[in-house]
Biotite code that builds the C-alpha atoms (Angstrom):
import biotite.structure as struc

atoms = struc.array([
    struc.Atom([-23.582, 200.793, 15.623], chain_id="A", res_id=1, res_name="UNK", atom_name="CA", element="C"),
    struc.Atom([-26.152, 198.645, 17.544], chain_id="A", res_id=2, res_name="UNK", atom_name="CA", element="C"),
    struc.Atom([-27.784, 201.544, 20.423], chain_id="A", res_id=3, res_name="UNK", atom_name="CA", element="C"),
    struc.Atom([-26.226, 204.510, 18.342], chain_id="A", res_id=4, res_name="UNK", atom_name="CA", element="C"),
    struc.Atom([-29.622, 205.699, 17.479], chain_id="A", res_id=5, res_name="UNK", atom_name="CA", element="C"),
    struc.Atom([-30.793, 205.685, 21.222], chain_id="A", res_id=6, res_name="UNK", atom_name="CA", element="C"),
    struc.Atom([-27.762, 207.980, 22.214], chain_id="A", res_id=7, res_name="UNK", atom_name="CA", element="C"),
    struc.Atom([-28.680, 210.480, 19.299], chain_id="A", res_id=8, res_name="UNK", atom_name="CA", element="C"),
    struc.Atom([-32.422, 210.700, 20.337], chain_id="A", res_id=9, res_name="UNK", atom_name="CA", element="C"),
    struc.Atom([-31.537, 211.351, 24.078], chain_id="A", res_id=10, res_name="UNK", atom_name="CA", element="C"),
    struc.Atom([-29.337, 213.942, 23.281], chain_id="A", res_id=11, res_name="UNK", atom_name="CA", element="C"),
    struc.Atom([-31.155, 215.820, 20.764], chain_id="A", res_id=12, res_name="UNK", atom_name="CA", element="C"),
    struc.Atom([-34.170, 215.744, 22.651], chain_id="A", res_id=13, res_name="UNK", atom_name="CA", element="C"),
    struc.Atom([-32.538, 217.963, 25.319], chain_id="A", res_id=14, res_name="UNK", atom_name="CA", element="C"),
    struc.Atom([-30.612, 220.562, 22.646], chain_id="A", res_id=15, res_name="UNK", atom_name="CA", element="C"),
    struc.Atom([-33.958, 220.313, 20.509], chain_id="A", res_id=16, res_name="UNK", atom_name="CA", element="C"),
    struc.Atom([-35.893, 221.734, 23.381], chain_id="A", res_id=17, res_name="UNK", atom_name="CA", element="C"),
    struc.Atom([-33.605, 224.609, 24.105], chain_id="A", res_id=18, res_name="UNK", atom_name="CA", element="C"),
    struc.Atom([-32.895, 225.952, 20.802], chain_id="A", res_id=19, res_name="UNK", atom_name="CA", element="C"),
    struc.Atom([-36.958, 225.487, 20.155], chain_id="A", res_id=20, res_name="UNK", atom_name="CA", element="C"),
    struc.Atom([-36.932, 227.344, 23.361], chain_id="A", res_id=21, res_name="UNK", atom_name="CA", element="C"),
    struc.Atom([-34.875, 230.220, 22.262], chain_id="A", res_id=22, res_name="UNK", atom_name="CA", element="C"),
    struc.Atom([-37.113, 230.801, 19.139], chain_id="A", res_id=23, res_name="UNK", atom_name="CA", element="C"),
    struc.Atom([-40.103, 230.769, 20.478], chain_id="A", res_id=24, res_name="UNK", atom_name="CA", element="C"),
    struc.Atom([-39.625, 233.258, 23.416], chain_id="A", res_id=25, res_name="UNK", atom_name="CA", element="C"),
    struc.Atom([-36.231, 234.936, 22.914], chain_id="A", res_id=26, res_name="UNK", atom_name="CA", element="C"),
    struc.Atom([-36.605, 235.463, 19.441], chain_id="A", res_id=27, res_name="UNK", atom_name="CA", element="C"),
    struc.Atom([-40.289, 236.870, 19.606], chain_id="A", res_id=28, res_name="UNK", atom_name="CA", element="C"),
    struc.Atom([-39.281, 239.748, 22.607], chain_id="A", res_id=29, res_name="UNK", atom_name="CA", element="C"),
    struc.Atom([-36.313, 240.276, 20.633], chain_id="A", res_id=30, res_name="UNK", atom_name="CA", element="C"),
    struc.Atom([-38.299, 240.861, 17.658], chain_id="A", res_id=31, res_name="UNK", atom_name="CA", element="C"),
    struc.Atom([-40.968, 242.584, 19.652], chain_id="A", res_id=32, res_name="UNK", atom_name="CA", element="C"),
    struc.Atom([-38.678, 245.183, 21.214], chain_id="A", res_id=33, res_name="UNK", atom_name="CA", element="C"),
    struc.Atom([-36.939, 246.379, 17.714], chain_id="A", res_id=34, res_name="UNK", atom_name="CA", element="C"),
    struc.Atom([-39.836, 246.810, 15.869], chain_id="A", res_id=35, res_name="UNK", atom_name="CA", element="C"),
    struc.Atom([-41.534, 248.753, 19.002], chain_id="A", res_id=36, res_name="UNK", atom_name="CA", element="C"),
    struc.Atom([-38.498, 251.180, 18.696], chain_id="A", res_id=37, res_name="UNK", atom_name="CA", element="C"),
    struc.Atom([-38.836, 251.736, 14.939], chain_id="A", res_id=38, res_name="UNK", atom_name="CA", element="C"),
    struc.Atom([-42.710, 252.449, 14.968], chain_id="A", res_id=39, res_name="UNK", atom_name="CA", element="C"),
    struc.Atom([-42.074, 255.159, 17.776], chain_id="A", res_id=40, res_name="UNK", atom_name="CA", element="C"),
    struc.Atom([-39.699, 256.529, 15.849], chain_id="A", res_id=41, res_name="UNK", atom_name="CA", element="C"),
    struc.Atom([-41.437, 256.561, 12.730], chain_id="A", res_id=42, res_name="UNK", atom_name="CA", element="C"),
    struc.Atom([-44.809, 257.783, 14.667], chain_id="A", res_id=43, res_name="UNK", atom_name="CA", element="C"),
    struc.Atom([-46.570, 254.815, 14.055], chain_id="A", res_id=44, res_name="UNK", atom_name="CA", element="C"),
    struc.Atom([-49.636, 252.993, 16.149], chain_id="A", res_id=45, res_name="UNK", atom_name="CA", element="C"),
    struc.Atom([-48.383, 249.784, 17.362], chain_id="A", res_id=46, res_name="UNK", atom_name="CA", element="C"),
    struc.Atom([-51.014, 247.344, 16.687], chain_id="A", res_id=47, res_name="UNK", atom_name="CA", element="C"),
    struc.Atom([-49.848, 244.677, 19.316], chain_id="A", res_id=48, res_name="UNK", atom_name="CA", element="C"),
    struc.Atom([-52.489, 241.876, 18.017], chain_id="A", res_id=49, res_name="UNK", atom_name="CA", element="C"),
    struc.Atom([-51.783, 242.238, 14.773], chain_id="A", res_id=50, res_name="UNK", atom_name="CA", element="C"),
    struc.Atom([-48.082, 241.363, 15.303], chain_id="A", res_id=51, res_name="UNK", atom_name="CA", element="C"),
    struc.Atom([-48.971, 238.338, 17.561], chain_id="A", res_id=52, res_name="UNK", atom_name="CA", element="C"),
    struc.Atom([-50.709, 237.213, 14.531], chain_id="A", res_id=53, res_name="UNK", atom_name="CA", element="C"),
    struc.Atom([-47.829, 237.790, 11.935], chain_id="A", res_id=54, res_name="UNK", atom_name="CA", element="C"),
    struc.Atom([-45.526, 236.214, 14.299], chain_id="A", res_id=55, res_name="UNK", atom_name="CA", element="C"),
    struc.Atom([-47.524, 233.007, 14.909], chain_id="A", res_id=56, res_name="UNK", atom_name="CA", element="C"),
    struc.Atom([-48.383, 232.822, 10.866], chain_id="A", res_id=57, res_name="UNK", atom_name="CA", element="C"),
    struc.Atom([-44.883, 233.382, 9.891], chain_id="A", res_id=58, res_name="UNK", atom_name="CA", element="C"),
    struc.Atom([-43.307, 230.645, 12.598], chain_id="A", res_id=59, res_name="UNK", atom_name="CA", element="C"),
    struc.Atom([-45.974, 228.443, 11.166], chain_id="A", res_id=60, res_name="UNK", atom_name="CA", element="C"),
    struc.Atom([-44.914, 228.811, 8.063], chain_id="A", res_id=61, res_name="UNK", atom_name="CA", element="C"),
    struc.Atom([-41.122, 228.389, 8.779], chain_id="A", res_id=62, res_name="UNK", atom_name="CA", element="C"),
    struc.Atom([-41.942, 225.556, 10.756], chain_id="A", res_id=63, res_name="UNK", atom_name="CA", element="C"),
    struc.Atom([-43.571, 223.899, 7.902], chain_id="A", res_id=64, res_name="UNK", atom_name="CA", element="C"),
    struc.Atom([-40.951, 224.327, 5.305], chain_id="A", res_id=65, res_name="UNK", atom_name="CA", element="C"),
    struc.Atom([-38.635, 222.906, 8.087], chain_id="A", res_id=66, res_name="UNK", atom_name="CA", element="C"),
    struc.Atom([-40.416, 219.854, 8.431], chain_id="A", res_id=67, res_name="UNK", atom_name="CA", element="C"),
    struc.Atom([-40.321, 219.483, 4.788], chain_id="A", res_id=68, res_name="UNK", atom_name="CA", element="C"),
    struc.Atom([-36.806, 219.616, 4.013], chain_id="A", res_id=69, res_name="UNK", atom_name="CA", element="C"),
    struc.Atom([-35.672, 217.366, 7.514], chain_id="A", res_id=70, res_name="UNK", atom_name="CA", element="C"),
    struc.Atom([-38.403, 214.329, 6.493], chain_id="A", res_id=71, res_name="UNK", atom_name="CA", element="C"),
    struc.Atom([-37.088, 214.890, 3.023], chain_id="A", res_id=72, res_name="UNK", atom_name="CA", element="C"),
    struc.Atom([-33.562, 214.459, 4.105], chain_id="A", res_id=73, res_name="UNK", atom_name="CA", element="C"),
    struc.Atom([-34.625, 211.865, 6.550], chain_id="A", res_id=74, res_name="UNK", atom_name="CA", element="C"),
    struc.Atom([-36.041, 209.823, 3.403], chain_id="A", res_id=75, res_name="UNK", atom_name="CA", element="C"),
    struc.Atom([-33.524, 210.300, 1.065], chain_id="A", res_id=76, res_name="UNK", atom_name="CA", element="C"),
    struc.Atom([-30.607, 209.211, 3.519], chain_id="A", res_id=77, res_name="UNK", atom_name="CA", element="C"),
    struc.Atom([-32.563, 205.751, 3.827], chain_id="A", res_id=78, res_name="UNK", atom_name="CA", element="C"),
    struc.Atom([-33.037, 205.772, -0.043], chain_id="A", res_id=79, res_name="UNK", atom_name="CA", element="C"),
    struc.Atom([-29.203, 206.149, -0.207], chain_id="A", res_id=80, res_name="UNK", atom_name="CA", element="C"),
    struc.Atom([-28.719, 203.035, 2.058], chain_id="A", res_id=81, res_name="UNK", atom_name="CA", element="C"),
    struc.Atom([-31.507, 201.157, -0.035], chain_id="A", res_id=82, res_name="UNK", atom_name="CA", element="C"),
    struc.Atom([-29.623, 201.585, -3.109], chain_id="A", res_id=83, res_name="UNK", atom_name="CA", element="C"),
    struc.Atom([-26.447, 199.868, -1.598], chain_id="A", res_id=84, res_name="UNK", atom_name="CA", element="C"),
    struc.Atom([-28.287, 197.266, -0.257], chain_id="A", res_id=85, res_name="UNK", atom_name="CA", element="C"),
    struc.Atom([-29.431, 196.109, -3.029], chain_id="A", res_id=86, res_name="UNK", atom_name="CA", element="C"),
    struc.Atom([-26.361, 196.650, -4.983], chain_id="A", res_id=87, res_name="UNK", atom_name="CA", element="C"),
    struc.Atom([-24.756, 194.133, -2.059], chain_id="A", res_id=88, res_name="UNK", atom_name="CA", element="C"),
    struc.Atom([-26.843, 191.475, -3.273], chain_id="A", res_id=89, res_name="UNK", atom_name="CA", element="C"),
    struc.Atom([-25.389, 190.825, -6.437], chain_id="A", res_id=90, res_name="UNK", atom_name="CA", element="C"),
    struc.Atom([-22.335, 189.561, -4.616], chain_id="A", res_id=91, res_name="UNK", atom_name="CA", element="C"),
    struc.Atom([-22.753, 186.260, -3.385], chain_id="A", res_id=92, res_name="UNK", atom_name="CA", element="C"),
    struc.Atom([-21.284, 186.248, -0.229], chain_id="A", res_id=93, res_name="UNK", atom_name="CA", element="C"),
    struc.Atom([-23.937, 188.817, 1.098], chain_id="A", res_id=94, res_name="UNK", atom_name="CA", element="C"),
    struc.Atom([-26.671, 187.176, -0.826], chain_id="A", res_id=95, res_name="UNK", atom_name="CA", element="C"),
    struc.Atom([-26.008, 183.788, 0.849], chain_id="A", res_id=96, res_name="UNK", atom_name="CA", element="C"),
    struc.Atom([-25.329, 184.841, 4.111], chain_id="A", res_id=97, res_name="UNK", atom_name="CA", element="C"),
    struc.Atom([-27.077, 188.439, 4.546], chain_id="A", res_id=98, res_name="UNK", atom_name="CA", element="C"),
    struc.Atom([-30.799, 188.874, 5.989], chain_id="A", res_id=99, res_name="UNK", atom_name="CA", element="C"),
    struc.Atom([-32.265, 189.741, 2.596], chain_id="A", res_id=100, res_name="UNK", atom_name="CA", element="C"),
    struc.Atom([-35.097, 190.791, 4.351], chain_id="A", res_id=101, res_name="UNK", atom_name="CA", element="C"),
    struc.Atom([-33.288, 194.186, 5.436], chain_id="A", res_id=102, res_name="UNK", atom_name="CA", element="C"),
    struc.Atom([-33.869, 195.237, 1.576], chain_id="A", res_id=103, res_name="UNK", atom_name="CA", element="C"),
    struc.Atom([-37.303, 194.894, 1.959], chain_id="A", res_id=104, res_name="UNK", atom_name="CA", element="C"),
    struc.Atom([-37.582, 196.513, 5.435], chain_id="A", res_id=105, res_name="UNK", atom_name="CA", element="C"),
    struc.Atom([-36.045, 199.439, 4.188], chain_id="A", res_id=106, res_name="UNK", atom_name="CA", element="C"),
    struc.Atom([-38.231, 199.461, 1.246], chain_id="A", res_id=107, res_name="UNK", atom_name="CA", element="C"),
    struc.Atom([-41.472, 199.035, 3.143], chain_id="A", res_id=108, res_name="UNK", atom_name="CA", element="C"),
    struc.Atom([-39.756, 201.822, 5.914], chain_id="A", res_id=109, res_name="UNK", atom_name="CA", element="C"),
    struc.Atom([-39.197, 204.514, 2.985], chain_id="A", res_id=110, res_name="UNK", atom_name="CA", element="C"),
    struc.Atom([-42.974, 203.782, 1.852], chain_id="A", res_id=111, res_name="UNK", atom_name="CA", element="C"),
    struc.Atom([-44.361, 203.871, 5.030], chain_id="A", res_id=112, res_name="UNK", atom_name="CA", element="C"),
    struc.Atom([-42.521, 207.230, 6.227], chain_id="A", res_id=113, res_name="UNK", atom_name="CA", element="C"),
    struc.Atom([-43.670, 208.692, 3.062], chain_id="A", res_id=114, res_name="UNK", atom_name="CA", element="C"),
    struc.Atom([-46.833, 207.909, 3.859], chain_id="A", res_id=115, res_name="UNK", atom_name="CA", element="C"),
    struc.Atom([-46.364, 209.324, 7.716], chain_id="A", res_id=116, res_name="UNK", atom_name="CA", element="C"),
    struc.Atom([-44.607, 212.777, 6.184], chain_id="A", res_id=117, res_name="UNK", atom_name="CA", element="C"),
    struc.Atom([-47.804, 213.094, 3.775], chain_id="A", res_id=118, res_name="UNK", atom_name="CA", element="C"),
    struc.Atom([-50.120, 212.876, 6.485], chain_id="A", res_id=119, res_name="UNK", atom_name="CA", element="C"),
    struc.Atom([-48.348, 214.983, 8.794], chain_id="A", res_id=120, res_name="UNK", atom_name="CA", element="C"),
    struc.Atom([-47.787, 217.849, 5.969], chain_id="A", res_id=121, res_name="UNK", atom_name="CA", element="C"),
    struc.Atom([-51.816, 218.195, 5.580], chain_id="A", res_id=122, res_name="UNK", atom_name="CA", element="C"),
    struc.Atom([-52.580, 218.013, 9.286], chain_id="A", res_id=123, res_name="UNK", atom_name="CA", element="C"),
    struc.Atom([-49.847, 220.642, 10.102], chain_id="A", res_id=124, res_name="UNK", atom_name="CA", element="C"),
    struc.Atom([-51.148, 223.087, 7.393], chain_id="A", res_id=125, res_name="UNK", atom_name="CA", element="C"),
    struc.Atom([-54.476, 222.844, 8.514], chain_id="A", res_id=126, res_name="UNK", atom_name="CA", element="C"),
    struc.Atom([-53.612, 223.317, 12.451], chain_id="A", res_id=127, res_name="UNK", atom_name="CA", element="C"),
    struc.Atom([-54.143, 226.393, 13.537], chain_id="A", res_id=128, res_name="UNK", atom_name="CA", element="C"),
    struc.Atom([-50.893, 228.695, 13.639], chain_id="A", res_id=129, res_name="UNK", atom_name="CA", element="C"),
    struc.Atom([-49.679, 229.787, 17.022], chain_id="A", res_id=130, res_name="UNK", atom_name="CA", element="C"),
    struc.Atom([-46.655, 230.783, 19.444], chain_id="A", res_id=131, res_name="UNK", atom_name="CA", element="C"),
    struc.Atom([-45.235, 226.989, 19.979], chain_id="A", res_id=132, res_name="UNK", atom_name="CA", element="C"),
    struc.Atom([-45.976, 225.941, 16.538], chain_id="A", res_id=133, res_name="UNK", atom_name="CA", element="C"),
    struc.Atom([-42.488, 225.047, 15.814], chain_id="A", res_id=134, res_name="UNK", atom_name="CA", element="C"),
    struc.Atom([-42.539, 222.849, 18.785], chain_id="A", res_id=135, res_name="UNK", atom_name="CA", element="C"),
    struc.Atom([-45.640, 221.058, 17.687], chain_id="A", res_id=136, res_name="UNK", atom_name="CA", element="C"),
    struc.Atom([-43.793, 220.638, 14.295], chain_id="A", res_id=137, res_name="UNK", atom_name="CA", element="C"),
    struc.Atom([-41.054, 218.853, 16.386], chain_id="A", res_id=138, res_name="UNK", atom_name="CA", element="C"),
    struc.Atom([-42.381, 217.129, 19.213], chain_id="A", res_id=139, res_name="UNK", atom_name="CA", element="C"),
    struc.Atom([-46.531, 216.604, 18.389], chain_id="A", res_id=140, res_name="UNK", atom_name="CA", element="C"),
    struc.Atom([-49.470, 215.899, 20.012], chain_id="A", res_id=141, res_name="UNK", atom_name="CA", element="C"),
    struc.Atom([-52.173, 213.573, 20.468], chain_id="A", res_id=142, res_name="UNK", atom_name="CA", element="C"),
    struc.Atom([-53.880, 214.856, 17.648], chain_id="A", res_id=143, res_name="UNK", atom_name="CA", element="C"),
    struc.Atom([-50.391, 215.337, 15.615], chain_id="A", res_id=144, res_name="UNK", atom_name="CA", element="C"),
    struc.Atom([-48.323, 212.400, 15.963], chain_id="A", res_id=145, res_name="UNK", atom_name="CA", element="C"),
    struc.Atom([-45.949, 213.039, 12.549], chain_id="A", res_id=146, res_name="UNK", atom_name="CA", element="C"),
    struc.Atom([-44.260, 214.818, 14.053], chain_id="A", res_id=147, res_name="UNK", atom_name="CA", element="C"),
    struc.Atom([-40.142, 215.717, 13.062], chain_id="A", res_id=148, res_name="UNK", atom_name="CA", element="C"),
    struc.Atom([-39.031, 213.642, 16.234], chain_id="A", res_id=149, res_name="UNK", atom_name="CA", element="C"),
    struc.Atom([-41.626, 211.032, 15.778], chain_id="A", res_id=150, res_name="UNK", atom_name="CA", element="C"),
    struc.Atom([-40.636, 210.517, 12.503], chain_id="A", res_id=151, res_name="UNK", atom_name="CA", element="C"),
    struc.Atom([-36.713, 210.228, 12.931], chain_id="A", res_id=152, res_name="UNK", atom_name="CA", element="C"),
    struc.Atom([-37.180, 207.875, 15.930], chain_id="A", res_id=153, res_name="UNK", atom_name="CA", element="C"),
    struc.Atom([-39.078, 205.002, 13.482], chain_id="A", res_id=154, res_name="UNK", atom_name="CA", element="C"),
    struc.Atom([-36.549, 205.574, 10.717], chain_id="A", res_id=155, res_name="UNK", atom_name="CA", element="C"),
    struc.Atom([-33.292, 206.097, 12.630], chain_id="A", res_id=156, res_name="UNK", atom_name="CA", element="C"),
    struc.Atom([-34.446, 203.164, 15.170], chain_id="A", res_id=157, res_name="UNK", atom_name="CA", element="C"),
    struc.Atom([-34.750, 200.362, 12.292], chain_id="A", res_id=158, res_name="UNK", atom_name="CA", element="C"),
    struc.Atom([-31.468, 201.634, 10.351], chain_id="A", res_id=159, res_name="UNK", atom_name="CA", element="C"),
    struc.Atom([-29.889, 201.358, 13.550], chain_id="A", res_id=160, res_name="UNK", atom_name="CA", element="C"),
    struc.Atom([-31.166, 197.635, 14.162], chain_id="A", res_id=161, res_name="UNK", atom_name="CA", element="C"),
    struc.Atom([-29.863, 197.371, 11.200], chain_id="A", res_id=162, res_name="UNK", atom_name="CA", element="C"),
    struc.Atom([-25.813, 197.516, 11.855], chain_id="A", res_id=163, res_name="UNK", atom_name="CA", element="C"),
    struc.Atom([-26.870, 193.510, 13.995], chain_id="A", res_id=164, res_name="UNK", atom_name="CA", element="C"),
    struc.Atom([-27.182, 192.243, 10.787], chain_id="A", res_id=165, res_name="UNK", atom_name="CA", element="C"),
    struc.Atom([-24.119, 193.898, 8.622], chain_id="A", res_id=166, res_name="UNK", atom_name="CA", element="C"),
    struc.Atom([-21.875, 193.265, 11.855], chain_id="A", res_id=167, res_name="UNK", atom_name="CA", element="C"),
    struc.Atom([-22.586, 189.561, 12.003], chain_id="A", res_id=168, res_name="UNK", atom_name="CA", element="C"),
    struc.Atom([-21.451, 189.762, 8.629], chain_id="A", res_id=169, res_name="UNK", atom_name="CA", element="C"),
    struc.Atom([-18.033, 192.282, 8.909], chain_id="A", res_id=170, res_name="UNK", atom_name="CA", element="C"),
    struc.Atom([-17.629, 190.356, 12.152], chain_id="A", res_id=171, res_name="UNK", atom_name="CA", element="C"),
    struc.Atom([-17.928, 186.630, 11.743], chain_id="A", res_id=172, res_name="UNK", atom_name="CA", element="C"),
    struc.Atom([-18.527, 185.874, 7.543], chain_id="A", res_id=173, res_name="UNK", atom_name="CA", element="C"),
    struc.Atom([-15.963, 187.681, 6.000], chain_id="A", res_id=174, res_name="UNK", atom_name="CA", element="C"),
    struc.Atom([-12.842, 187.450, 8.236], chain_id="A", res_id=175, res_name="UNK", atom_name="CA", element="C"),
    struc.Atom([-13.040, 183.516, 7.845], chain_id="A", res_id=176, res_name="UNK", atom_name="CA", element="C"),
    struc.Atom([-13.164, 184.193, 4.011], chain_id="A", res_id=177, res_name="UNK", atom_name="CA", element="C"),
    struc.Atom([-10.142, 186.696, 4.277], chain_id="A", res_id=178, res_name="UNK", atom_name="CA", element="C"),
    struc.Atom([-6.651, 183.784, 4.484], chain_id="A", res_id=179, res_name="UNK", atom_name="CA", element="C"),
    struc.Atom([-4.425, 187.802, 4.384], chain_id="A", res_id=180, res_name="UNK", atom_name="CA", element="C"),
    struc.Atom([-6.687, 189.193, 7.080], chain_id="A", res_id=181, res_name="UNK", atom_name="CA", element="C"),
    struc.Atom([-4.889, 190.726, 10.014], chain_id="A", res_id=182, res_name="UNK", atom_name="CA", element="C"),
    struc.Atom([-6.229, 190.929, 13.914], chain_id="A", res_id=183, res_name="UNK", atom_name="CA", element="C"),
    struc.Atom([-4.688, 193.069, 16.015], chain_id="A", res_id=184, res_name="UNK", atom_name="CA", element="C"),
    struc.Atom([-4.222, 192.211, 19.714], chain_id="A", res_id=185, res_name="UNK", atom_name="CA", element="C"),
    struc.Atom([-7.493, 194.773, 20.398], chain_id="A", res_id=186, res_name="UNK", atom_name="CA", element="C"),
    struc.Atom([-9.108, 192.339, 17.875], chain_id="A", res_id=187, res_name="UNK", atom_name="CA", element="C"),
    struc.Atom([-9.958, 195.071, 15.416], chain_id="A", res_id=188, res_name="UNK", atom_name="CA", element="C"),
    struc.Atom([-9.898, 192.951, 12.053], chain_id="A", res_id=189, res_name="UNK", atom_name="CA", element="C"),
    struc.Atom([-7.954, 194.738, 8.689], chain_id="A", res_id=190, res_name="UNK", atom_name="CA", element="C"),
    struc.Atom([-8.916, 193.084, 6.013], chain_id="A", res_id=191, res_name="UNK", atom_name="CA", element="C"),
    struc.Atom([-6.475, 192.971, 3.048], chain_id="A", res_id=192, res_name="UNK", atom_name="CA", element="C"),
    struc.Atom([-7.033, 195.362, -0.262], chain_id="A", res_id=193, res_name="UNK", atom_name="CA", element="C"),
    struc.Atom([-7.237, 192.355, -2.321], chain_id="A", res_id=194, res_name="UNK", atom_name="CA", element="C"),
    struc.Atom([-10.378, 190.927, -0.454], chain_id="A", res_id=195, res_name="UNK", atom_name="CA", element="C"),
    struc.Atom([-11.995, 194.366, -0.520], chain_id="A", res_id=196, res_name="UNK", atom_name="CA", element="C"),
    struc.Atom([-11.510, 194.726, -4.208], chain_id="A", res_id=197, res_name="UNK", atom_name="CA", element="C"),
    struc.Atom([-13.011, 191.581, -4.484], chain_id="A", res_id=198, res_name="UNK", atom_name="CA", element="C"),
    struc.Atom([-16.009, 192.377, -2.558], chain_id="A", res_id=199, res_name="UNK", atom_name="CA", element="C"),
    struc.Atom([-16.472, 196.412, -3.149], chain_id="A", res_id=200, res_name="UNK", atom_name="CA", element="C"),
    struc.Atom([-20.211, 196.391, -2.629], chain_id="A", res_id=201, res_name="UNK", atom_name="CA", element="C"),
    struc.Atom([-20.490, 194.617, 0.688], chain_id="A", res_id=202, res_name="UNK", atom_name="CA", element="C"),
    struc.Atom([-18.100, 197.096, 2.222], chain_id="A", res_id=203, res_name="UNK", atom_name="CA", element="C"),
    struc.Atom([-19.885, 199.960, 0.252], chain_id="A", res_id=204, res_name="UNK", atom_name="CA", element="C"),
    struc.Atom([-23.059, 198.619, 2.028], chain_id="A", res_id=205, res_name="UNK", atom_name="CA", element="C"),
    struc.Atom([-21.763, 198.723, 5.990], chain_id="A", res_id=206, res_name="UNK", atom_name="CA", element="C"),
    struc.Atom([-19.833, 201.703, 5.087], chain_id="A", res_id=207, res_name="UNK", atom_name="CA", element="C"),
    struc.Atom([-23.202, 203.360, 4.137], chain_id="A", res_id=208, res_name="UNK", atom_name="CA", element="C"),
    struc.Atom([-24.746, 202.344, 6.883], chain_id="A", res_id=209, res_name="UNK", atom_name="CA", element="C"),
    struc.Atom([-22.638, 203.941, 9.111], chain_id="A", res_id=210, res_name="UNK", atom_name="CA", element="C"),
    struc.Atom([-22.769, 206.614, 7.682], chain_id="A", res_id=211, res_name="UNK", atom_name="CA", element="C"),
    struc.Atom([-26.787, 206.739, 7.418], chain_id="A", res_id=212, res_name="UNK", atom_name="CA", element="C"),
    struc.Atom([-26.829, 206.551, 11.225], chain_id="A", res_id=213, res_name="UNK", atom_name="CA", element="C"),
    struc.Atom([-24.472, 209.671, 11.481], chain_id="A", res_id=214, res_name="UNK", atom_name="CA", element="C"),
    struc.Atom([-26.696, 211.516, 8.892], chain_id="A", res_id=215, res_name="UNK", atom_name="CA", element="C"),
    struc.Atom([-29.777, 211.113, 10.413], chain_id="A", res_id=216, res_name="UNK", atom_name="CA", element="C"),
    struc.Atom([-28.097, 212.546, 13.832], chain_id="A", res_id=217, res_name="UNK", atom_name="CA", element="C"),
    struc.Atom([-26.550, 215.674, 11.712], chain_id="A", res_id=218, res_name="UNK", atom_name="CA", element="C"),
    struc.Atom([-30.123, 216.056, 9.862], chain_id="A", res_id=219, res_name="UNK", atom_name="CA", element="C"),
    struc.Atom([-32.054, 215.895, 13.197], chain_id="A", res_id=220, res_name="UNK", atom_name="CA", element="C"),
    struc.Atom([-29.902, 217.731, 15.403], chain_id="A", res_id=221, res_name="UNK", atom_name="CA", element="C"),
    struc.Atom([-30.282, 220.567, 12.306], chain_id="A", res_id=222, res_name="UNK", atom_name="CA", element="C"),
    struc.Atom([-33.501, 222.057, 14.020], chain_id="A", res_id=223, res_name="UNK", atom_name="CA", element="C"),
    struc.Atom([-32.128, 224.772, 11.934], chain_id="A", res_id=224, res_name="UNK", atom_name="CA", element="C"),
    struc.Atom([-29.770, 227.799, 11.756], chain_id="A", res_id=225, res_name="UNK", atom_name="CA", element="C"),
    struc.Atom([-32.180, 228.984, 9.197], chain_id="A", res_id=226, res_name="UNK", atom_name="CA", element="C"),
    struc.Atom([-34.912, 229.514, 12.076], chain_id="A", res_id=227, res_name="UNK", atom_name="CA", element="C"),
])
């Protein structure tokens, strides 16, 4: 898992800045050009300011609910892994061998995005509402800094430090506890069903991880159909 998050951010930087791109310019001629076609049929004055101003109000406003529901889905997926962290603890083998402190990073990471996604709501509803808003949403500024990408880098960057931890502990603790564990000649380790019964919430725990990490890519690579 370690350097996952890294190899998501490089490539949705590039796909983010096409399909931002796309909206942006192809989607405003596009736009543009129907609704020329249908006033001149219809016999109606174009009023080309006025729909530079819809447009840019409208993508700001899109652009806005977009950054709510990815921050909220960014949170939420780190909630998820919280809640099976913690859960882990009550077994003893992660409790006495487990960085603890990874419960209260990812506590003090969900308060502290919260806090960053707050922010960045008021600031983006009080910018004013142009052509590239949706890339401001998504990449920032100097004056903007909470932004989408922002955002996902701090909280996908620490849940991705976090798979050093759980694989010390998948890796070197539990296959000396294991005496039915098998290691094939690759040195993958298969741990027998009894020992996973007996330890459901450790394995719940780096089985949420990894899937937290491919969340966050799905949720940020989402820049969205809905745009």
């Amino acid at each position: 898992m370690n350097g996952v998050a890294l190899a998501f951010q490089n490539a949705g930087k590039g796909s983010e800045k096409e399909l931002i791109s796309t909206i942006e310019t192809k989607l405003k001629t596009s736009l543009e050009t129907s609704l020329k076609d249908i006033y001149s049929q219809a016999g109606i004055t174009w009023e080309q300011d006025y729909f530079n101003y819809t447009f840019a109000e409208q993508l700001k406003s899109l652009a806005i609910d977009n950054y709510q529901a990815q921050t909220n889905q960014f949170i939420q997926t780190a909630k998820n892994l919280l809640t099976t962290y913690q859960a882990a603890m009550a077994d003893s083998v992660w409790a006495n061998n487990s960085n603890n402190a990874l419960v209260e990073t990812l506590t003090q990471l969900i308060t502290d995005t919260q806090a960053k996604v707050d922010e960045g709501l008021k600031q983006f509803q009080l910018a004013s509402a142009s052509d590239d808003f949706l890339n401001l949403v998504y990449s920032g500024s100097a004056e903007l800094p909470n932004s989408i990408s922002a955002i996902w880098e701090s909280m996908n960057g620490t849940i991705d430090m976090f798979g050093q931890s759980t694989s010390y502990m998948m890796n070197a603790v539990l296959p000396s506890l294991d005496p039915n564990l098998v290691k094939q000649d690759n040195g993958t380790v298969i741990f027998s069903n009894d020992f996973v019964q007996a330890h459901p919430l450790i394995f719940d725990a780096a089985t949420a991880l990894a899937n937290s990490i491919t969340q966050l890519a799905n949720q940020f690579f989402n820049v969205t159909e809905d745009l």
